[in-house]
C-alpha positions as CSV (number, residue, x, y, z in Angstrom):
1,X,5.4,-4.1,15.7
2,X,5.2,-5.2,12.2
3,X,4.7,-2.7,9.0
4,X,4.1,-4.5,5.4
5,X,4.5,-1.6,3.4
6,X,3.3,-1.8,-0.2
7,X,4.8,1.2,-1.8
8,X,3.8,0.0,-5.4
9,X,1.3,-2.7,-6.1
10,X,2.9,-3.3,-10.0
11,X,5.1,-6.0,-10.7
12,X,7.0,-7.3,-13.2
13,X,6.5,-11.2,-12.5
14,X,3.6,-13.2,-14.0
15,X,3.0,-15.6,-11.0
16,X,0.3,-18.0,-11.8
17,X,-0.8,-18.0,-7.9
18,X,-0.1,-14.6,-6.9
19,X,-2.4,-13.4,-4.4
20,X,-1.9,-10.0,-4.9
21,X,-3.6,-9.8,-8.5
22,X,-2.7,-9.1,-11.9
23,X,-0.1,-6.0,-10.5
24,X,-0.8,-3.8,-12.8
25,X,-1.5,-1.0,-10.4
26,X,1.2,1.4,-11.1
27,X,0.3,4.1,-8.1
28,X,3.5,4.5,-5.7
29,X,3.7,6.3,-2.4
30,X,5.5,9.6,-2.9
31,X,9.4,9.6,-2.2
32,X,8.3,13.3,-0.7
33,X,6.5,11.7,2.0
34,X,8.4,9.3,3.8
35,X,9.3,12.0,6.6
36,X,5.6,12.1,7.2
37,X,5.1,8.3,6.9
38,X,8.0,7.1,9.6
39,X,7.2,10.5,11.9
40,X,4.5,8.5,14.0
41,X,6.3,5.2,14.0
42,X,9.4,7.3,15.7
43,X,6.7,8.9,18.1
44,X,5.9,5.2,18.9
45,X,8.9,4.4,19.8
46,X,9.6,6.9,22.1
47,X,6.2,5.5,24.1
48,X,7.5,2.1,24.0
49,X,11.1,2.2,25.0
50,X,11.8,-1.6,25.0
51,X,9.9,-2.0,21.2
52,X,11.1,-2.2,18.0
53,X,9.6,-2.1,14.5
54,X,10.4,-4.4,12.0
55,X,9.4,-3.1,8.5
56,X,8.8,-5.1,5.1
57,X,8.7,-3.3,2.2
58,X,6.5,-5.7,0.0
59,X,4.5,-5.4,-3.3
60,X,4.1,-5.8,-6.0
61,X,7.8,-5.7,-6.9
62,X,9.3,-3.3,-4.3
63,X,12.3,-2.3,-6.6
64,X,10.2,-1.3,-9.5
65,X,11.0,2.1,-6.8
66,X,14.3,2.5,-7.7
67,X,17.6,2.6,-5.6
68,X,17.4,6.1,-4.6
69,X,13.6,5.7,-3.1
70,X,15.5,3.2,-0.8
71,X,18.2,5.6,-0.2
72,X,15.7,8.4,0.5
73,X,14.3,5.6,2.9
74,X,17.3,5.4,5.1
75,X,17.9,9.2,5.0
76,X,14.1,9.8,6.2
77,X,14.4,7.5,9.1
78,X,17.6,9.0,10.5
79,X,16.3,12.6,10.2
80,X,13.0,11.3,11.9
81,X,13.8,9.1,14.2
82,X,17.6,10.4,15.4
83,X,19.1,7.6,17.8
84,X,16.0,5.7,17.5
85,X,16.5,4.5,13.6
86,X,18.2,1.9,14.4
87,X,15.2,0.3,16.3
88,X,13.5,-0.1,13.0
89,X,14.8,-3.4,11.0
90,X,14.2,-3.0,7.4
91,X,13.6,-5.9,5.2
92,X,12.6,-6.4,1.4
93,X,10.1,-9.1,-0.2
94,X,11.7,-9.3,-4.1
95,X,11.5,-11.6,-6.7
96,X,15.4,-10.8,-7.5
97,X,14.6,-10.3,-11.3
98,X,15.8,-6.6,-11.0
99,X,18.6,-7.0,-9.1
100,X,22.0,-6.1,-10.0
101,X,25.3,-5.2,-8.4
102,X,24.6,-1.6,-8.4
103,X,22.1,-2.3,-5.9
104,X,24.4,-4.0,-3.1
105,X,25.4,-1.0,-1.4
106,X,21.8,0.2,-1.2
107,X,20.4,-2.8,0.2
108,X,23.4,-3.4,2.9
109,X,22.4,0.3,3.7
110,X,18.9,-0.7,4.2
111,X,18.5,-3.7,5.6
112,X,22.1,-3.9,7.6
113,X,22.5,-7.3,9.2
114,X,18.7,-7.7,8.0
115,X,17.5,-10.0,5.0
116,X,15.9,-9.8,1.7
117,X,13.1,-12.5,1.1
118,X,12.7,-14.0,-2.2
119,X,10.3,-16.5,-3.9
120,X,10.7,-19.8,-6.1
121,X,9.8,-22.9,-7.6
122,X,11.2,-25.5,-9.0
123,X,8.4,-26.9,-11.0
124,X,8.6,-25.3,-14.3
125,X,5.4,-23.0,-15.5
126,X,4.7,-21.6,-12.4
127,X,6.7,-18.5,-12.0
128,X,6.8,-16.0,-14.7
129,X,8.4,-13.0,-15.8
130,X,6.1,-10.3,-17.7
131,X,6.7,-6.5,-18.8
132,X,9.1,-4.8,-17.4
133,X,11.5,-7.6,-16.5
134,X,14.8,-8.4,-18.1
135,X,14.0,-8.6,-21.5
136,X,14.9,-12.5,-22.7
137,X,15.1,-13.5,-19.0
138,X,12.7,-16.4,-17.3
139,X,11.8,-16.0,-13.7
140,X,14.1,-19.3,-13.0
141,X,17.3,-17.7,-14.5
142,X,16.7,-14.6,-12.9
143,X,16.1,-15.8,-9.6
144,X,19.3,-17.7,-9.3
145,X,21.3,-15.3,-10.9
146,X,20.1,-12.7,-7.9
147,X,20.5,-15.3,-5.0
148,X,24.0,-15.9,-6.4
149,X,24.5,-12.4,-6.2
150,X,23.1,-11.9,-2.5
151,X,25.4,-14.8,-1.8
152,X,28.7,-13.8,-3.0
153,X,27.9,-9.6,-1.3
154,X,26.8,-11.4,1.8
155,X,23.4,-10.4,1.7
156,X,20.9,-12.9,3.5
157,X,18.2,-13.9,1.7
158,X,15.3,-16.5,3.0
159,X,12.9,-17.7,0.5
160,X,8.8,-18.7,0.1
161,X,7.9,-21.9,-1.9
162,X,4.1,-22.2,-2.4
163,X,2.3,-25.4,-2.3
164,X,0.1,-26.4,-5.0
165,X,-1.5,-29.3,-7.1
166,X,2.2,-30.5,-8.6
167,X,3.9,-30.2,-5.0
168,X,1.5,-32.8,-3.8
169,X,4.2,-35.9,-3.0
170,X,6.7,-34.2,-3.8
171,X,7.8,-32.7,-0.5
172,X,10.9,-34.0,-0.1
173,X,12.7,-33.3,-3.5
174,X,11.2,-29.8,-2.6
175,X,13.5,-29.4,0.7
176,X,16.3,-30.7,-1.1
177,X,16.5,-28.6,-4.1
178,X,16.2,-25.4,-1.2
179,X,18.8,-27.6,0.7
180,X,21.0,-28.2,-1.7
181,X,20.9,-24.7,-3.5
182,X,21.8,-22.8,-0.2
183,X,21.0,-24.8,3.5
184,X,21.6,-21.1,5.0
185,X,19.2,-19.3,3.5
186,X,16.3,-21.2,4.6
187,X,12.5,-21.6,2.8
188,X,9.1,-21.4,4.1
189,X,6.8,-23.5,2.6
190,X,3.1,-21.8,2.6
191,X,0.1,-23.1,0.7
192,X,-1.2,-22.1,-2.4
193,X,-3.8,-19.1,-1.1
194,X,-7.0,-18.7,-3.5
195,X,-7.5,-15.0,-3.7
196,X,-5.6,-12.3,-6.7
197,X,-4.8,-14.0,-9.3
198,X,-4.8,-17.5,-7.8
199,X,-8.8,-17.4,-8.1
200,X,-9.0,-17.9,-11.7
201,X,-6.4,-21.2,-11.3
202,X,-8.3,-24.3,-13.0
203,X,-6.4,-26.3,-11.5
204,X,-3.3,-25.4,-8.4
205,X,-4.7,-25.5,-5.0
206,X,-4.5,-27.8,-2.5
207,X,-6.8,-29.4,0.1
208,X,-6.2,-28.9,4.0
209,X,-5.7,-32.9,3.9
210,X,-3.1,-32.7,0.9
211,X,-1.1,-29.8,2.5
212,X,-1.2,-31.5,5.9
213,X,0.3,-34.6,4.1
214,X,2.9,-32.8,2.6
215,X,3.9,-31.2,6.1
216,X,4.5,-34.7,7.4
217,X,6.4,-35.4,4.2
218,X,8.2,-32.3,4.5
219,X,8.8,-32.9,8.4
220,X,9.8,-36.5,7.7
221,X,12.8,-35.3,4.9
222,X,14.0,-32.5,7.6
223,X,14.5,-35.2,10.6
224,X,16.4,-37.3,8.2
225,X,18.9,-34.5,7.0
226,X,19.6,-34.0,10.3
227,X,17.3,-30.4,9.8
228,X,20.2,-29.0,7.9
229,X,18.3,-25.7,6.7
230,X,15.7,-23.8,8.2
231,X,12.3,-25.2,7.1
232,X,9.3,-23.1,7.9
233,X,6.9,-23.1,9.6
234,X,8.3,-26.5,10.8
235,X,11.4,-24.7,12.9
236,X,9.0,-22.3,13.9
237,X,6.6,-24.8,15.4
238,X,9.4,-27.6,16.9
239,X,10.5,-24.4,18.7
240,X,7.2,-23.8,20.2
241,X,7.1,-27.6,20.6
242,X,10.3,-27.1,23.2
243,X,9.0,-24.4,25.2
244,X,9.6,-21.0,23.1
245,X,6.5,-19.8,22.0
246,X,8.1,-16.9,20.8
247,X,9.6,-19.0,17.5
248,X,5.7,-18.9,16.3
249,X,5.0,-16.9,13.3
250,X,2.0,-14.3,13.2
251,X,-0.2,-17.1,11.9
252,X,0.6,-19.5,15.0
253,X,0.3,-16.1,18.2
254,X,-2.9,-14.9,17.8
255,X,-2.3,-11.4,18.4
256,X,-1.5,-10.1,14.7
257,X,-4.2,-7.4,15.1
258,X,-1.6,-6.0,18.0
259,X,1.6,-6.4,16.7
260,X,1.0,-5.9,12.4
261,X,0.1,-3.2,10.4
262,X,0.0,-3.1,6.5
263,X,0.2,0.0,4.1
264,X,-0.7,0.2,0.6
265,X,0.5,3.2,-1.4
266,X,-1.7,5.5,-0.9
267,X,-1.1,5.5,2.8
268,X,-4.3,3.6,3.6
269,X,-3.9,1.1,7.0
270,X,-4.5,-2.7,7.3
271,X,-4.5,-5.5,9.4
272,X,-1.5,-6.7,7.9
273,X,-0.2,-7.0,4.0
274,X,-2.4,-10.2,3.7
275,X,-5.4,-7.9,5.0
276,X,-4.8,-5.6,2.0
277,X,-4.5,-8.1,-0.6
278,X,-8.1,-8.9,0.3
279,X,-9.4,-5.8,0.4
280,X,-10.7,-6.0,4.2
281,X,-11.8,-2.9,6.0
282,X,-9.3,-0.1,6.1
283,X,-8.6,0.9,9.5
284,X,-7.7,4.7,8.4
285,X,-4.7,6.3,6.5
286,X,-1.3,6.6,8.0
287,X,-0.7,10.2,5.9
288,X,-4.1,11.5,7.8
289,X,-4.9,9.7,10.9
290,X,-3.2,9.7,13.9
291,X,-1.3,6.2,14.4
292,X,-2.8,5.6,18.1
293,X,-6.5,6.4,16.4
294,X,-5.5,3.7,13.6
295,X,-4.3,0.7,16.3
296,X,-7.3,1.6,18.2
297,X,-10.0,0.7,15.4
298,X,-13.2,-1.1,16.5
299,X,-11.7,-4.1,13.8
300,X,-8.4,-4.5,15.2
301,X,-10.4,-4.8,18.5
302,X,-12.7,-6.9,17.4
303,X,-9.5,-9.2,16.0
304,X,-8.3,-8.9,19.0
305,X,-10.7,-10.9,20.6
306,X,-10.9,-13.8,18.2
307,X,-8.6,-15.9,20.4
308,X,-11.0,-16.0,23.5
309,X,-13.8,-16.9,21.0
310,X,-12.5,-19.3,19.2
311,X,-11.1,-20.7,22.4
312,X,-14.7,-21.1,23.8
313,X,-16.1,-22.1,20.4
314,X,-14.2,-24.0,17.4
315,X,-11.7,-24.6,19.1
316,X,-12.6,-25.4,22.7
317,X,-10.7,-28.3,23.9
318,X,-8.5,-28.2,21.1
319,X,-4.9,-30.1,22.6
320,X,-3.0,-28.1,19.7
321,X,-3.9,-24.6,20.8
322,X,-0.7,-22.9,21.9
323,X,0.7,-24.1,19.1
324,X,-1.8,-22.7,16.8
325,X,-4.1,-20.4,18.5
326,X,-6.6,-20.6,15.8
327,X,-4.2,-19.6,12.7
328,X,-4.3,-16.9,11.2
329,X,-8.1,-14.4,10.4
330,X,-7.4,-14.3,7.0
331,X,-6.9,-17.9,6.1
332,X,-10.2,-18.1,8.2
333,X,-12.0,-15.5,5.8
334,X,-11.1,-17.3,2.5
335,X,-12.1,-20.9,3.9
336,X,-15.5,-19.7,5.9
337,X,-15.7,-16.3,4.8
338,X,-15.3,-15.4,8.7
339,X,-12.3,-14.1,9.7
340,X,-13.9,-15.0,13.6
341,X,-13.4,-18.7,12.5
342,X,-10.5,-20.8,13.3
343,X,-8.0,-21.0,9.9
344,X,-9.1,-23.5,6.8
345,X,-5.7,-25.2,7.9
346,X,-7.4,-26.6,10.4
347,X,-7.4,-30.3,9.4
348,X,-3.4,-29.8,8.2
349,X,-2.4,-28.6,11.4
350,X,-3.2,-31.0,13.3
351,X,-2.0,-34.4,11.3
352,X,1.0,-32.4,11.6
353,X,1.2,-32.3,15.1
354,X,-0.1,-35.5,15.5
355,X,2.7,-36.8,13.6
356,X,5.6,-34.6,15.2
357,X,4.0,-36.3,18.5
358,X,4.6,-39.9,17.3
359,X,8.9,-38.8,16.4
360,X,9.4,-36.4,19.0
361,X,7.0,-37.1,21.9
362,X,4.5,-34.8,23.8
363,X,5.4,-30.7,23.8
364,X,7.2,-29.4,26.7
365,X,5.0,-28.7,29.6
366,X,2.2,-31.4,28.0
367,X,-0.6,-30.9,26.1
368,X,-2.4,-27.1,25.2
369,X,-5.5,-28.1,26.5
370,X,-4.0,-28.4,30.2
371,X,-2.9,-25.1,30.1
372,X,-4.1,-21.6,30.6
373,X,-5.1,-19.7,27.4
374,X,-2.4,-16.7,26.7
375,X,-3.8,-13.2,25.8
376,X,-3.0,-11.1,22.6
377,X,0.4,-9.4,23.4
378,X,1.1,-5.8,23.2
């Protein structure tokens, strides 16, 4: 199981694309709660003795909390969950611009042999600090003085680059400024989503066609460097490619509405953090509703039958399929505004595959479409 956990929706960055609004949504979910919050997870765990949760604690700017919410984190899971806390694998989503040393020991604490995630770009204007960041400080400064810092505690960090209108042939210089800064952290390269603030952008987005391009481009840079750092979604799909369809990300399975929850900070349940950024149907509130009545809402049910349909309809016939398995619902409800449909990636996906076909010959086991369809996991 996956748990994005929004525990405040403010933030002190000014991201021109952010998809989760303005953040100026200064609720927080109460420090006092937390036993209450992690008590069903631990009683899930006990039901599922081979399962683990992995739990990303997201925003917003999740350290706009504070070291000792974090610290009252780690104490409320072992009191909860005993000899079971270690089967929950904590990891933070951070811009870095509040980092300092005095937050090492907390983190390590946290997230153990875990990671913190982090965001960047190199093309100036897009990332922004506002109110309550470091006053003097731009985003770029501050997010290299923090990855310098995770580097030298021995913290791992991993990082998200969005695509937009000024990445467009530009993919390579793109993997080696990541490559170049630190090949061991690794970057995932996602495109520019148009929800939160990115809806009001005049100009930013990208078409399926131009992200699919720059995934070739992208693809075409990684071969060359001999893939030197990780580069994802590409490592995630060339594993799938040899056999391990476990490498896939939730966008790639087609079972997120089984395995991911996300929690805003008033307790209330979605699909997934994505799910709350858009606002799509609440599925109840962790604080009040009993976790097994929350997994079993008629929407997660009804998500978790996308795959056969899509199967049988969009994508019937499709040779890409268990590599994709339709992507994921909500890029589907901002292309078609139908979470049903298969993802507005569509087109990108595939002269991506098309392409990886050409250097590294057919996937293992030949093409999707000979194969039988695999269910949702649970």
């Amino acid at each position: 199981m996956v748990v994005v956990m929004k525990p405040t929706l403010a933030c002190n960055a000014a991201c021109r694309y952010c998809a989760s609004g303005e953040g100026e949504d200064h609720a927080r979910f109460p420090e006092s709660a937390l036993p209450e919050l992690f008590r069903p997870f631990g009683e899930w765990l006990q039901a599922h003795p081979g399962e683990r949760v992995c739990w990303i604690w997201h925003g917003g700017e999740p350290l706009l909390m504070g070291r000792a919410f974090y610290e009252a984190v780690v104490d409320a899971q072992r009191a909860v969950l005993g000899p079971d806390a270690p089967r929950i694998r904590n990891v933070v989503q951070s811009n870095l611009s509040l980092l300092t040393p005095e937050w090492i020991p907390t983190l390590r604490r946290l997230v153990g042999r875990g990671s913190i995630g982090t965001s960047f770009d190199p093309v100036p204007g897009w990332r922004l600090l506002g109110r309550g960041a470091p006053a003097g400080e731009a985003y770029d400064d501050a997010w290299l003085r923090g990855t310098e810092l995770l580097r030298r505690s021995g913290v791992r960090y991993g990082t998200v680059y969005v695509v937009h209108s000024e990445s467009v042939g530009r993919a390579g210089e793109m993997y080696r400024f990541f490559r170049n800064h630190d090949s061991g952290a690794g970057a995932r390269f996602n495109p520019l989503y148009i929800e939160g603030r990115a809806e009001g952008l005049d100009a930013g987005p990208v078409s399926p066609e131009e992200y699919g391009r720059f995934l070739i481009d992208l693809f075409d840079a990684w071969q060359a460097d001999g893939r030197r750092m990780k580069a994802m979604p590409l490592a995630e799909w060339l594993g799938a490619w040899q056999g391990e369809e476990r490498c896939l990300c939730c966008d790639s399975r087609g079972s997120c509405a089984a395995t991911h929850l996300g929690i805003a900070p008033d307790g209330a349940v979605y699909t997934c953090g994505r799910g709350l950024d858009t606002g799509t149907t609440s599925h109840g509130n962790i604080l009040r509703d009993p976790l097994e009545v929350i997994l079993a809402h008629p929407h997660r049910k009804a998500l978790l039958g996308r795959a056969e349909s899509l199967r049988s309809g969009p994508c019937a016939g499709c040779e890409w399929w268990e590599l994709c398995h339709g992507g994921c619902p909500h890029d589907a409800l901002l292309g078609w505004g139908d979470e049903q449909r298969e993802t507005l990636w569509c087109e990108s996906r595939q002269m991506l595959f098309a392409h990886m076909r050409e250097a590294l010959g057919p996937p293992e086991g030949g093409c999707a479409s000979d194969r039988e369809v695999s269910g949702a996991e649970h």
